[in-house]
C-alpha positions as CSV (number, residue, x, y, z in Angstrom):
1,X,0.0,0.0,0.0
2,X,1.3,3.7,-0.8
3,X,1.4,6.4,1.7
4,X,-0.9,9.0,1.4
5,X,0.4,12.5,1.5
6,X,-1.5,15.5,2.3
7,X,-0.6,18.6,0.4
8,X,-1.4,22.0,1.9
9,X,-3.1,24.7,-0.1
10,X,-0.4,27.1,-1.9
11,X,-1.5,30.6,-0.8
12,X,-2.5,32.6,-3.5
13,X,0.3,35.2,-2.6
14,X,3.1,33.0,-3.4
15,X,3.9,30.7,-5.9
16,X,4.0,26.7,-5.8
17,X,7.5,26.3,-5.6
18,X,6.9,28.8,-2.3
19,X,8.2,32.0,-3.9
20,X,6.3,35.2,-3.1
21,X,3.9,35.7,-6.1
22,X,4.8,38.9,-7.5
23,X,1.5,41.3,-7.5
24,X,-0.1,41.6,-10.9
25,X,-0.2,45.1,-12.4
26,X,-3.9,46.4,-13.0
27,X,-3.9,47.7,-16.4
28,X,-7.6,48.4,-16.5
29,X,-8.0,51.1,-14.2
30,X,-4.8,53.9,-15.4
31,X,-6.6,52.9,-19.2
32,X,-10.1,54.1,-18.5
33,X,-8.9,56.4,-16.5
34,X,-6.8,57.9,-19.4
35,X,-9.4,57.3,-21.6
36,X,-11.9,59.1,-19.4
37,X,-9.9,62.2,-19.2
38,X,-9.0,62.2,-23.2
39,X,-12.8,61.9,-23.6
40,X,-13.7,64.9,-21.1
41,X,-10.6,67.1,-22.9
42,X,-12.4,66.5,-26.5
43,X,-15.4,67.8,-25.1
44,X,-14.4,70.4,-23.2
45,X,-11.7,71.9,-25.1
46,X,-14.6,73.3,-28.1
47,X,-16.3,74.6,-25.1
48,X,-13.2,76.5,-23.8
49,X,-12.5,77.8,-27.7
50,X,-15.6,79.7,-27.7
51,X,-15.3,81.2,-24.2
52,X,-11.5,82.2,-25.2
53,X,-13.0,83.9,-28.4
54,X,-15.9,85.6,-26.7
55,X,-13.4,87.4,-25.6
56,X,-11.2,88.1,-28.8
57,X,-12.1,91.2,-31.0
58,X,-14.3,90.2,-34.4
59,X,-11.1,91.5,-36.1
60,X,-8.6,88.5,-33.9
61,X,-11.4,86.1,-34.1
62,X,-11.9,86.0,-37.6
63,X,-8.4,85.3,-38.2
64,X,-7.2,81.7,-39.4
65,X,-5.9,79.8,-37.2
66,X,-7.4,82.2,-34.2
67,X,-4.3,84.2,-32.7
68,X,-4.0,82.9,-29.5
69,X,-2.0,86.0,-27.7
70,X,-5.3,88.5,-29.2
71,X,-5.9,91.0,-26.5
72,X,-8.8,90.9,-24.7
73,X,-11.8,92.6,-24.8
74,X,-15.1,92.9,-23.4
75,X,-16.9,93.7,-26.8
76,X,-18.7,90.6,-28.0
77,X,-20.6,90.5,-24.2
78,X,-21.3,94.4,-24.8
79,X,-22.8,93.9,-28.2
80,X,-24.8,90.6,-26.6
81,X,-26.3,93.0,-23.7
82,X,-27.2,95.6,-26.2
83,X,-24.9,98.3,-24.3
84,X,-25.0,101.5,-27.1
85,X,-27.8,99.9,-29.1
86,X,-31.1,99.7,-26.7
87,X,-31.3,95.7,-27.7
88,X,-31.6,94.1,-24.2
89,X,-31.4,89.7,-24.4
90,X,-33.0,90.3,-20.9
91,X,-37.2,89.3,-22.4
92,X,-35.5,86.3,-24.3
93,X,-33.7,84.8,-21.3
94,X,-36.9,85.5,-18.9
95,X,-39.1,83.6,-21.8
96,X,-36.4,80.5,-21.9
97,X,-36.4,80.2,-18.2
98,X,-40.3,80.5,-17.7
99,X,-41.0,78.2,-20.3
100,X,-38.0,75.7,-19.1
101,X,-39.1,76.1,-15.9
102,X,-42.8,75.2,-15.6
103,X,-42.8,72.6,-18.5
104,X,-40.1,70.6,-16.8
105,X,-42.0,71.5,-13.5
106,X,-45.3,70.4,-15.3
107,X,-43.3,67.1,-16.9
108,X,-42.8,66.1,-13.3
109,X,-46.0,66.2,-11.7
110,X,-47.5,64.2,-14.6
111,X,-44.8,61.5,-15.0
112,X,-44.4,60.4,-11.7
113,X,-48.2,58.9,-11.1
114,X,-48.1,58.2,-14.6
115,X,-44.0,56.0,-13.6
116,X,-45.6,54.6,-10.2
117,X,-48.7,52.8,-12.0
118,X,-46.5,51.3,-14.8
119,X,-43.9,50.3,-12.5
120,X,-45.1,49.7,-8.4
121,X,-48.4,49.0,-9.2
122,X,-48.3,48.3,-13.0
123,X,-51.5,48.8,-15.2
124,X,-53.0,46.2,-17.9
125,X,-50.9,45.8,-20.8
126,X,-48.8,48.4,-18.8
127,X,-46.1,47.1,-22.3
128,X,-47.8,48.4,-24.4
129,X,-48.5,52.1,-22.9
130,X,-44.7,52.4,-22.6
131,X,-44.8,51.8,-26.3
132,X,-47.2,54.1,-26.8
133,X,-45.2,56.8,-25.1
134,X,-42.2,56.1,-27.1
135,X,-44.2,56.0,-30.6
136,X,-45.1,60.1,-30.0
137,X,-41.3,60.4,-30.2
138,X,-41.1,58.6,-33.3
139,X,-42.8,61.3,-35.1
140,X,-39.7,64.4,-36.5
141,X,-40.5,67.4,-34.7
142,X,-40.5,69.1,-38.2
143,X,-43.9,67.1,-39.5
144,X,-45.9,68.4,-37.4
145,X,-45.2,71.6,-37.4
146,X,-47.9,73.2,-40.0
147,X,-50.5,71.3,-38.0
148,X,-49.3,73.0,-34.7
149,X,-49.0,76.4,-36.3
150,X,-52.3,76.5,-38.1
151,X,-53.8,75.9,-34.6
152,X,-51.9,77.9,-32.8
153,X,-52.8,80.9,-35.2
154,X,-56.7,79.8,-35.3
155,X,-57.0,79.9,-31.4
156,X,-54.7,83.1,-31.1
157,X,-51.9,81.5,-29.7
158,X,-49.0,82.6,-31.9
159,X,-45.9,84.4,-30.1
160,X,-47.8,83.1,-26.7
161,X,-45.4,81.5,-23.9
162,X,-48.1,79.0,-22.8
163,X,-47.9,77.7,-26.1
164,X,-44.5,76.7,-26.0
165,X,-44.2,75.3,-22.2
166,X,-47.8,73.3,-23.5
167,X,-45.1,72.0,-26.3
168,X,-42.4,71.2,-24.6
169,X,-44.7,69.6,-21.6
170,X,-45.4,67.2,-24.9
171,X,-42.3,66.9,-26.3
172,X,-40.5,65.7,-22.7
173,X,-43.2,63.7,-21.1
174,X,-42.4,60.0,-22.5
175,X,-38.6,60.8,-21.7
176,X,-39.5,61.2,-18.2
177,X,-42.3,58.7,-18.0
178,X,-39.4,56.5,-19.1
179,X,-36.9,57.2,-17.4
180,X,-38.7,57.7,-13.7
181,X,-40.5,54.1,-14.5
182,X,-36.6,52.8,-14.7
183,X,-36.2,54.8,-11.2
184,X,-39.6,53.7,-9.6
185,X,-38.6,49.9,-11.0
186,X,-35.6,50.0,-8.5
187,X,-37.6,50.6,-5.1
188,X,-38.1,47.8,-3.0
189,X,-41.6,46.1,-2.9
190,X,-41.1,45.5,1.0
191,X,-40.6,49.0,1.9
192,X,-44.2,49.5,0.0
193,X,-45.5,46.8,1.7
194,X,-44.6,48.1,5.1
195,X,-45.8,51.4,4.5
196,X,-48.9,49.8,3.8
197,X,-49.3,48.0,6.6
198,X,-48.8,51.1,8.9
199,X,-51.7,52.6,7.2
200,X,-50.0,55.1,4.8
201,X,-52.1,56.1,2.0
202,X,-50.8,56.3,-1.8
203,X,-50.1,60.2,-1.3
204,X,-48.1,59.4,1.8
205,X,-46.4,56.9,0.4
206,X,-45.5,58.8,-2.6
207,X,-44.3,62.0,-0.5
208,X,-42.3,60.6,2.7
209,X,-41.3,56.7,1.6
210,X,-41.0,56.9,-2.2
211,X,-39.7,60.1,-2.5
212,X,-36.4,60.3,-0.7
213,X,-35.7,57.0,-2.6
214,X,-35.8,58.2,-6.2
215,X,-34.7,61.5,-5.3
216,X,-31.7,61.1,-7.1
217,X,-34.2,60.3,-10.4
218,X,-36.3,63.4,-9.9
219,X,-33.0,65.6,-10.0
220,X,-31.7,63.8,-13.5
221,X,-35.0,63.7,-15.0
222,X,-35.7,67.6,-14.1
223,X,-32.0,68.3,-15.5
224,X,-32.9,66.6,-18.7
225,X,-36.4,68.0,-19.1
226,X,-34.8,71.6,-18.5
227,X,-32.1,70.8,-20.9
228,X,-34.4,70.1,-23.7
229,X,-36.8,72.9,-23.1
230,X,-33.7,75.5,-23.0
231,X,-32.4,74.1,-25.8
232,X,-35.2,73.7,-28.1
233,X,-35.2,76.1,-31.6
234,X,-37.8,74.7,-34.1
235,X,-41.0,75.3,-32.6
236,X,-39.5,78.6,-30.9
237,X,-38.3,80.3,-34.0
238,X,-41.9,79.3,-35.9
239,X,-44.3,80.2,-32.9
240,X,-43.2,82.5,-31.4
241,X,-41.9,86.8,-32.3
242,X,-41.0,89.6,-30.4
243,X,-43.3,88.6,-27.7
244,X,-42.4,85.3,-26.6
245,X,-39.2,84.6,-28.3
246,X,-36.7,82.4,-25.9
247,X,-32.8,82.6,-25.8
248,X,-32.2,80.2,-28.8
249,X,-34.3,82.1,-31.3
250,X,-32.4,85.6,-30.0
251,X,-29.2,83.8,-30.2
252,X,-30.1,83.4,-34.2
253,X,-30.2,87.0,-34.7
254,X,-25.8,87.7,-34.5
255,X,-26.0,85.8,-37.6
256,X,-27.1,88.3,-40.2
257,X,-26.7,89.0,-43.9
258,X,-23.2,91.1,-43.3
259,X,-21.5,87.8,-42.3
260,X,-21.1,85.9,-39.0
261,X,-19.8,87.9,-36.4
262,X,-17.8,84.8,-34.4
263,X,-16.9,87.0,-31.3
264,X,-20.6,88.2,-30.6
265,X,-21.9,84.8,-31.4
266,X,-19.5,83.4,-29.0
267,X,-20.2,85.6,-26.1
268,X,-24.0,85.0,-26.8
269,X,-23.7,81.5,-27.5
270,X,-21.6,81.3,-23.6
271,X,-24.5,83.5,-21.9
272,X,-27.1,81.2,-23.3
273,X,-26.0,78.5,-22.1
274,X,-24.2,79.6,-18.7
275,X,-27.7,78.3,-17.0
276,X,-27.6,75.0,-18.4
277,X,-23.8,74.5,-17.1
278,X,-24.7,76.4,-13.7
279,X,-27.6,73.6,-13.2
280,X,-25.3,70.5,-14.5
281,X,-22.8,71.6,-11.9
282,X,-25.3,71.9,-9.1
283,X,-26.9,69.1,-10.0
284,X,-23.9,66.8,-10.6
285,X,-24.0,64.2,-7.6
286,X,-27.8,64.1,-7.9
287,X,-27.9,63.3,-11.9
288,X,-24.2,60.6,-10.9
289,X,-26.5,59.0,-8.4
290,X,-29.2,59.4,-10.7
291,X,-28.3,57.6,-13.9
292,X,-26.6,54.6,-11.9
293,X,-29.9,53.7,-10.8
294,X,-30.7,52.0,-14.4
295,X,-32.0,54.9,-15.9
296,X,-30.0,54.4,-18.9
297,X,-29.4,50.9,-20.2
């Protein structure tokens, strides 16, 4: 009979001739990391172009390449805020933000019940009602436009800024009925069913259990909502005039039939959309925490 030998377990630190293992180098990390960064410079660096030449003279920024060492100058932003000419972007910012504003705040009041039945307490056929949302989407902006307009002139609604949030309301609503069903999806059942049992009704529920959870979701949804509303041009430059005309649609006007001024248009191009970067940055860790719920897949 042969002698049975017991072998002990090599550690996973050392080798099996009982050399120390050395440690294997993570490649993965520094790469995405580098790749991260190189991705962040490509799409900052346009965005730091046009703030440089907001600042340039017409004269320096017309030149080709752009000079660099230009001196500086506070023209382009005088010319935006209408200093000398009595043209004031003041009415077109107020429209952008009112309209951006309520639509988005609109969007969220509507989604959310709309999110909780197709996700915590799903509807019949609750599939196909998402697919409905997502068919109104399917339908370019640009088709139906004539329909739109023709009503909005035969009820008196042209250059009106209720028009536009009613629009844009329509335009965002599946995005966040989507996207807040993805939130809702991740809330656990048992926290429901405990709320339940301590006799907390569906508006309860909603405001002190679900609400904190998908926090997070609110804040990314809102950011996209406003995001689209600021940016939106088709249905602003159509609809609306002298009345109701947003930020986009006055941002249109540097770019007359003299040529493109690129310093002005720069220095009304950063303006515009200095809210849109102010609310990204306050928003950051909300829209982060946001998105990794599953959002986006």
């Amino acid at each position: 009979m042969s002698a049975s030998t017991d072998v002990a377990p090599v550690a996973a630190t050392r080798t099996p001739d009982g050399a120390p293992r050395k440690p294997r180098r993570e490649w993965g990390n520094p790469l995405l990391a580098v790749a991260a960064w190189l991705m962040g410079i490509v799409f900052v660096l346009p965005v730091v172009w046009m703030v440089l030449t907001s600042f340039h003279s017409e004269e320096a920024a017309a030149t080709n390449p752009p000079s660099l060492a230009a001196p500086l100058t506070l023209d382009g932003y005088r010319e935006f805020f209408g200093v000398g000419t009595g043209l004031s972007p003041w009415p077109a910012l107020l429209n952008s933000l009112t309209a951006s504003v309520l639509s988005t705040v609109i969007v969220l009041l509507l989604a959310i019940p709309a999110a909780y039945a197709l996700s915590i307490r799903p509807v019949r056929k609750w599939t196909d009602v998402l697919f409905f949302f997502l068919s109104t989407r399917m339908l370019p902006a640009v088709a139906g436009l004539l329909p739109i307009y023709l009503f909005a002139q035969y009820t008196g609604l042209l250059d009106n800024i209720w028009l536009l949030i009613v629009l844009y309301t329509s335009m965002n609503l599946p995005i966040a009925v989507w996207m807040m069903r993805s939130f809702l999806a991740e809330v656990p059942g048992e926290i429901l069913e405990a709320a339940a049992m301590d006799g907390a009704g569906l508006l309860k529920t909603l405001r002190t259990v679900v609400g904190p959870i998908i926090l997070p979701g609110v804040a990314a949804t809102s950011l996209i909502c406003f995001i689209f509303s600021w940016n939106e041009l088709l249905m602003a430059r159509v609809l609306t005039g002298t009345v109701a005309g947003t930020s986009p649609v006055y941002l249109t006007g540097f770019v007359t039939s003299q040529g493109l001024f690129l310093a002005q248009v720069c220095a009304a191009a950063f303006v515009v959309s200095l809210p849109v970067i102010i609310a990204g940055f306050a928003a950051q860790d909300k829209l982060v925490q946001g998105l990794s719920l599953g959002a986006v897949k």
